[in-house]
N, C-alpha and C positions, 0 to 999 in steps of 0.2 A: 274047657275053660280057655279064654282067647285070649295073649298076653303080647302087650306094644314090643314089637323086637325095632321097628327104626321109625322114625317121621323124615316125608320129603318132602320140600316145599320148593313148588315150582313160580320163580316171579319173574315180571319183563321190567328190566329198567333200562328205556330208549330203545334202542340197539341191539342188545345180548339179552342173552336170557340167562336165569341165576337157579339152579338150582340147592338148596339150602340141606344138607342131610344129618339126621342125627341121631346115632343109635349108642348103648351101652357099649360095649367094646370101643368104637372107634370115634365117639365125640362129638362133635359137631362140626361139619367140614363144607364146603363152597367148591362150588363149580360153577365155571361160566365158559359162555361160547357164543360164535354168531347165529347157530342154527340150534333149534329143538334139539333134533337129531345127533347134534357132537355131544350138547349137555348130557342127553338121558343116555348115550353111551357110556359117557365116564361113568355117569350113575351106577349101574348094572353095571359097568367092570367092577367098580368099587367092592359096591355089595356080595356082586357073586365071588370075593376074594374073600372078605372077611367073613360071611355066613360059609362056606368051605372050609375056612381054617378055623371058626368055634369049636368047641366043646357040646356036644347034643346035650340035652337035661331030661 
């Protein structure tokens, strides 16, 4: 059985790019930056912090 652990929404407005993320534990949270590449960093820092520090089910 396949269950939503986070949604990430990747959008461009002008310039920056936004990423949108929003999982149970941690909320709903933004990032932005000038390049792809800094955004989906933060991304995966983020997540690999808070899916590391849950509880398994």
């Amino acid at each position: 059985m396949e269950e939503l652990i986070c949604n990430v929404e990747f959008l461009r407005g002008g310039a920056e790019l936004v990423a949108r993320v929003s999982s149970e534990a941690g909320g709903v949270r933004e990032y932005r930056g000038a390049t792809s590449d800094a955004v989906i960093d933060q991304v995966i820092n983020d997540l690999q912090e808070e899916f590391e520090s849950a509880p398994e089910t």
